[in-house]
C-alpha positions in Angstrom: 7.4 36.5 98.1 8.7 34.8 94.8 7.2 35.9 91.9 5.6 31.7 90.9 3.6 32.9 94.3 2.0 35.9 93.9 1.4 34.6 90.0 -0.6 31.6 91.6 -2.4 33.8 94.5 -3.6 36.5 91.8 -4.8 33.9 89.5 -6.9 31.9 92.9 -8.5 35.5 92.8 -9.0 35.5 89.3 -10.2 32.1 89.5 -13.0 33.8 92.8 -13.8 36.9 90.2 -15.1 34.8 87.1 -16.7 32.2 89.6 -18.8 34.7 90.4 -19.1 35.7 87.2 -21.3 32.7 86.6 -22.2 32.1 90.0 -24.4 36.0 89.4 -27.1 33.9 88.4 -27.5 31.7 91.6 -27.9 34.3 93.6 -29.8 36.6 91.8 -31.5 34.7 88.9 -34.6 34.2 91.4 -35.3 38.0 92.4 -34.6 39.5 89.0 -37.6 36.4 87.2 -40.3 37.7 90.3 -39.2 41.3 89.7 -38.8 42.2 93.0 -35.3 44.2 92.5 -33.7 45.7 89.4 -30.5 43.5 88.3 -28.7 45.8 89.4 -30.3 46.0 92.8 -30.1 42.3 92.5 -26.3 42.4 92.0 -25.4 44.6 95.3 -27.2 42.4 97.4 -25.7 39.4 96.6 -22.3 41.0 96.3 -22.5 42.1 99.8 -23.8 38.9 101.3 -21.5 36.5 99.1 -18.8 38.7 101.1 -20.0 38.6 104.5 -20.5 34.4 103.9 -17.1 33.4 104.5 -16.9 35.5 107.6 -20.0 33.7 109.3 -18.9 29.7 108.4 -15.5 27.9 108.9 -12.8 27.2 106.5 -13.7 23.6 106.5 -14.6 23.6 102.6 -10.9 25.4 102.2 -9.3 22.6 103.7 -11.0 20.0 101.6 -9.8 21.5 98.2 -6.4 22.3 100.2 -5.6 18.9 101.4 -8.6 16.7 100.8 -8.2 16.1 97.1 -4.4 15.8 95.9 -1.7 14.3 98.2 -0.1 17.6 100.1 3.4 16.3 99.2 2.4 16.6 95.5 0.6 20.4 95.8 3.5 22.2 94.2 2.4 25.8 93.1 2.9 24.4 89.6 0.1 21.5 90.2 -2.0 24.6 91.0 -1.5 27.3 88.9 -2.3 24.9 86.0 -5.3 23.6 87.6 -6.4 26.8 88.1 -5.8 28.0 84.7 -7.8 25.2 83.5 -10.6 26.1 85.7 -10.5 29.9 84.7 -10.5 29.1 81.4 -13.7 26.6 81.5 -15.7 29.0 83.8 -15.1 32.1 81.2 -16.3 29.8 78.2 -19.4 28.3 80.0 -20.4 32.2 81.3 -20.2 33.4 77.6 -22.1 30.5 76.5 -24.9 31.3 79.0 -24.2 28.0 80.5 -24.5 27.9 84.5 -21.8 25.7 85.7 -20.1 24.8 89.0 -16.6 27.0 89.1 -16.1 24.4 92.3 -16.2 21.0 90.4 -14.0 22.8 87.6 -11.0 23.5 90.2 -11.6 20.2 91.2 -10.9 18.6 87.8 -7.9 21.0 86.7 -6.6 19.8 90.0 -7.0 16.2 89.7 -5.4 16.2 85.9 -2.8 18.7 87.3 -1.7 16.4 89.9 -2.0 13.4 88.2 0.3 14.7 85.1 2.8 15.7 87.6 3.1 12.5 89.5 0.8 9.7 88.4 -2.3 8.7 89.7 -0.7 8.2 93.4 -1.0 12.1 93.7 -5.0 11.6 94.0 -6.5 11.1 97.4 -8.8 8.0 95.8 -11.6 6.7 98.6 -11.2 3.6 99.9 -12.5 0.8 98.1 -14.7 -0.4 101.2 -16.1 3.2 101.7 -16.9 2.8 97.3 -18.8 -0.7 98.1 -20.9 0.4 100.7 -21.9 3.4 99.5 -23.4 2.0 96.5 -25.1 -0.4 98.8 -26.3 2.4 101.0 -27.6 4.6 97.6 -29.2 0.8 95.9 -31.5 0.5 99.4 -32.2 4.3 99.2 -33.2 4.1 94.9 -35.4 0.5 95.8 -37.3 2.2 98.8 -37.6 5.1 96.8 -38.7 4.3 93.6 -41.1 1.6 94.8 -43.0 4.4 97.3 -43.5 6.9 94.8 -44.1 3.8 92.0 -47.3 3.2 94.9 -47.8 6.9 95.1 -48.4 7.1 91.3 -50.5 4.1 91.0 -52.8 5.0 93.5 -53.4 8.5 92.0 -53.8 6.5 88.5 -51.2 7.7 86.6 -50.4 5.6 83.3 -46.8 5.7 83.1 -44.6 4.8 86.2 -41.3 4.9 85.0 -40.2 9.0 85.1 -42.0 8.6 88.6 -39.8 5.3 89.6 -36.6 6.9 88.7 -37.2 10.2 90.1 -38.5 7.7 93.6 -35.1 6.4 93.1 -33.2 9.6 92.7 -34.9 11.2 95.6 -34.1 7.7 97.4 -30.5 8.0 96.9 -30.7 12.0 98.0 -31.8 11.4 101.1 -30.2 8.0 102.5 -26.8 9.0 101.0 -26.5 12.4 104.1 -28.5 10.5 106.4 -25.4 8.0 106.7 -23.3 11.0 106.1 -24.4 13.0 109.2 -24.4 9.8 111.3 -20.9 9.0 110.6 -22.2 5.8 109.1 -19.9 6.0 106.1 -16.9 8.3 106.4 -17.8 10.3 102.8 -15.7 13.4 102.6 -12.9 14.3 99.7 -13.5 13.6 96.0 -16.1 10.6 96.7 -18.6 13.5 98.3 -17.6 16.1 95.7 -18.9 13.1 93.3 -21.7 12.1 95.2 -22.7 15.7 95.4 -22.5 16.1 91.7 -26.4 14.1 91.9 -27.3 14.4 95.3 -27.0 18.3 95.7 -29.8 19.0 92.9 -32.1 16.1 94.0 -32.3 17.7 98.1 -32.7 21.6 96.5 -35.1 19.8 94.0 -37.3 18.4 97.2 -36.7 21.2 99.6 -38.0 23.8 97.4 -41.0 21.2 96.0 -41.7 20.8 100.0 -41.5 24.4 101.0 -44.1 25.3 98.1 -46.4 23.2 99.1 -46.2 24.1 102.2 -47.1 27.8 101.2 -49.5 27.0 98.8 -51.2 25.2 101.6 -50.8 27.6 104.2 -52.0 30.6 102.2 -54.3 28.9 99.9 -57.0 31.4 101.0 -55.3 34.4 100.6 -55.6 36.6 97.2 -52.8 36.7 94.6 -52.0 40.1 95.1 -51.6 40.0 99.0 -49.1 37.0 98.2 -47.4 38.9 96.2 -46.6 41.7 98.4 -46.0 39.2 101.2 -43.3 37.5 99.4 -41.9 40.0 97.5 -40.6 40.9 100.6 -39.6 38.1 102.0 -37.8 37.3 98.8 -35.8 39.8 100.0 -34.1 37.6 102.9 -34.4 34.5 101.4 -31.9 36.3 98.6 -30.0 37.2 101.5 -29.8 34.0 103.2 -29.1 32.2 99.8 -26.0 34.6 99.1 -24.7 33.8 102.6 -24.5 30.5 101.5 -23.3 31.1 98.3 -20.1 32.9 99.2 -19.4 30.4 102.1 -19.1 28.3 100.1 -18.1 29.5 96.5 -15.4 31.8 98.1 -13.5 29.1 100.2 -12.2 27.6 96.9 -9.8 30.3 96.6 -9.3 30.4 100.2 -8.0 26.8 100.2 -5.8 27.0 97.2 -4.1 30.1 98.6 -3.4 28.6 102.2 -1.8 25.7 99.9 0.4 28.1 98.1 1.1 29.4 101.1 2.1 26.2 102.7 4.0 24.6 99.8 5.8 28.0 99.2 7.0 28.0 102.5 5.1 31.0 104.4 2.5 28.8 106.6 3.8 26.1 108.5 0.2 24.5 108.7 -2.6 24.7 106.7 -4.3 27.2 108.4 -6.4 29.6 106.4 -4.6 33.7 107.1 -7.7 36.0 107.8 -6.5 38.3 105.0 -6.8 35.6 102.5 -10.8 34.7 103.5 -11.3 38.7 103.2 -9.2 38.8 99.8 -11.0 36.0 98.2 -14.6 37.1 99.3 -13.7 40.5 98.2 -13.3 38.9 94.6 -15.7 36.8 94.5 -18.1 39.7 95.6 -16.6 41.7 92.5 -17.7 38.9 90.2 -21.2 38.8 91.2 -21.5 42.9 91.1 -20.6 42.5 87.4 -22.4 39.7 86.6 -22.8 37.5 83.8 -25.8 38.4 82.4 -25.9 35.4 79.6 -26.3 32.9 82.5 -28.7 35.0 84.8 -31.3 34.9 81.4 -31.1 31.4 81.9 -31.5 30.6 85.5 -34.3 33.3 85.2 -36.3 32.9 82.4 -35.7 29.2 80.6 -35.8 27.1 83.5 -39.3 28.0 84.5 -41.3 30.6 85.2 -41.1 32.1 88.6 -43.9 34.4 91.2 -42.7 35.4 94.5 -43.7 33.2 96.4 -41.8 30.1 93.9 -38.8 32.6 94.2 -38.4 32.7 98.0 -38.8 28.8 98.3 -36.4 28.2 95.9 -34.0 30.6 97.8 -34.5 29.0 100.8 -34.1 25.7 99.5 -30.9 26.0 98.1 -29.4 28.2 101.0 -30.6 25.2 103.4 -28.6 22.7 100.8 -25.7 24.8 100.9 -25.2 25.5 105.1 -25.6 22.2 105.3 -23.0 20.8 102.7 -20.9 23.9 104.4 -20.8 22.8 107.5 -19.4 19.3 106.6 -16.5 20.6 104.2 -18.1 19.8 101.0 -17.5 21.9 98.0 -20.7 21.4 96.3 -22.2 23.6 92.7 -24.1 26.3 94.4 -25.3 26.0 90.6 -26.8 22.7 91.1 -28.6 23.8 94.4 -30.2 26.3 93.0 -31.0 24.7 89.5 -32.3 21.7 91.5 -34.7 23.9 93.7 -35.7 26.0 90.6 -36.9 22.5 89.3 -38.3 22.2 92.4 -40.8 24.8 92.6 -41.4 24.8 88.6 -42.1 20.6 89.4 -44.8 22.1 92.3 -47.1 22.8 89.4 -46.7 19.9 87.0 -44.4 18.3 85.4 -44.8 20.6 82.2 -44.0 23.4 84.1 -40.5 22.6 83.9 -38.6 23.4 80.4 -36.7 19.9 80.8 -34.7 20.5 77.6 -33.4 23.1 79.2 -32.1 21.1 82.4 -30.7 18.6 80.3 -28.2 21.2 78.5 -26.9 21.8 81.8 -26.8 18.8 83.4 -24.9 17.9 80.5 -22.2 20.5 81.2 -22.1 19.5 85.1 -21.4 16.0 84.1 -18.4 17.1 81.3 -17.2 19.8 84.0 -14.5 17.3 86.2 -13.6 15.3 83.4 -13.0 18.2 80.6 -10.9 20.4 83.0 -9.0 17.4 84.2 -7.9 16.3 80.6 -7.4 19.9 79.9 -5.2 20.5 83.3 -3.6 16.8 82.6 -2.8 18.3 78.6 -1.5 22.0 79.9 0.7 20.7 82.4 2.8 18.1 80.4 3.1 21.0 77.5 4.5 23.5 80.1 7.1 20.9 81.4 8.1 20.1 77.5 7.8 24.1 77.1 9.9 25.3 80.5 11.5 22.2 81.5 
């Protein structure tokens, strides 16, 4: 194996270590606020379980950052080692700044500006213009119906200012209708376009599945004492943990998987893009190592800062953002496991007010989830012509 190639594979694993670096918090962030393990505790569980995720779903999200967002002909190792050096490099700033940020949407932009420095703009699998059209139709009738139900909602219960309510309507409008068409084939979504769409989409459904589930246990054990709740759910926090980590690493875990099948395949070793059973183990393996370490900078946020979390808030935000992320799993869509779990977090802080949530918070990172894609692709896009003016 040349040298270029095992250069490019370690730095895919390097790229799976500090992505779950960052990615600690996610899985942990929720048990170590409730108190129901140790950090450390915390740490082994999700380590083992963000291993065991890529063993339990298909490779379908390694194809898509494989083949689904630069042209194959134009994935030369080159296009990828700079994409992932780009990525590496924003993931290891945002997890000493204490930022949480999507490691995912950050080897997506170092590959897009990679690519696209190496052979224009053509190298980028753009959606088709139709697909573009009606899928802002699709997400206008989704915002309309939306914000104009929850505009009712609010003026029935009397509240005095409608517009935060109308544009969340909207938001949660837009949430739902865009995977409705999804799932019914409606509008063939998949490559960049969903990895965009996702960007808003995956927050909003962790945001309303965790806001849902709460009720739903509020309401269910709304006779039962604090401290029996707290017993209850302290243990159950314990699989939803489980189940949220499973996710996590099925996700997470295949983007290393996908750009090592496509060193593979542009090196010359795999004929197809077919992802090598060694490689899933290799890159859960690292990814696993990353969470056991931890970044403790971005765990104090998700924990603490966001809002305040018991128990029972703790397992429904587990379980809404595993549900977010087997479902964006199973249709190939590398999505933030950050944003999932930042969305349901909002979620169940949202279940007892609006001030429950510190939104100043929120706002500092969805500020870095919007720069992510377009700082690592400028970056990627910057790196890449200086090595071909450094090397040749």
């Amino acid at each position: 194996m040349e040298p270029l190639l095992i250069t490019g594979i370690v730095l895919a694993l390097v790229f799976n270590f500090v992505n779950g670096l960052n990615d600690a918090a996610n899985s942990i962030a929720t048990v170590v606020a409730t108190r129901v393990l140790t950090p450390l505790q915390a740490v082994l569980l999700a380590a083992f379980f963000n291993m065991v995720g890529p063993l339990v779903f298909t490779t379908v999200v390694a194809k898509t950052i494989g083949k689904g967002i630069v042209s194959p002909g134009f994935m030369t190792t080159q296009v990828i080692l700079i994409g992932l050096f780009s990525a590496v490099l924003w993931v290891v700033i945002s997890s000493y700044s204490g930022i949480p940020i999507s490691a995912s949407h950050a080897l997506v932009g170092g590959l897009i500006g990679s690519a696209a420095a190496y052979a224009g703009l053509q190298a980028i699998l753009w959606p088709a213009a139709g697909t573009v059209v009606w899928l802002v139709v699709y997400a206008a009738v989704g915002a309309a119906a939306g914000g104009l139900i929850l505009a009712i909602l609010g003026y029935l219960k009397g509240e005095e200012n409608l517009y935060p309510i109308i544009g969340l309507g909207a938001l949660c409008g837009i949430a739902l209708i865009i995977p409705l068409v999804t799932i019914t084939r409606i509008l063939p979504v998949s490559g960049i376009l969903a990895i965009l769409i996702f960007i808003v989409v995956a927050p909003v459904i962790g945001l309303l599945a965790a806001f849902l589930i709460s009720i739903l246990v509020v309401r269910l054990f709304r006779h039962r004492n604090s401290r029996t709740m707290n017993f209850l759910f302290r243990k159950l926090q314990l699989l939803s943990a489980s189940f949220y980590s499973i996710g996590h690493g099925s996700n997470d875990a295949q983007n290393a998987m996908g750009v090592i099948t496509a060193i593979l395949v542009a090196g010359g070793l795999l004929s197809e893009f077919i992802v090598p059973l060694w490689v899933i183990m290799i890159s859960g393996l690292s990814i696993a190592l990353g969470t056991f370490l931890g970044g403790w900078r971005v765990v104090e946020t998700m924990a603490t800062k966001i809002t305040k979390l018991r128990p029972y808030q703790g397992f429904c935000a587990e379980t809404g953002g595993g549900v977010v992320l087997a479902f964006v799993t199973a249709f190939g869509i590398p999505v933030s496991t950050t944003h999932a779990i930042s969305g349901s977090i909002m979620g169940v802080g949202a279940s007892r007010g609006y001030s429950a949530v510190q939104w100043g918070v929120v706002r500092r990172i969805v500020a870095a989830w919007i720069l992510t894609i377009p700082l690592t692709a400028i970056f990627a896009y910057v790196a890449f012509l200086f090595s071909f003016w450094l090397l040749g």
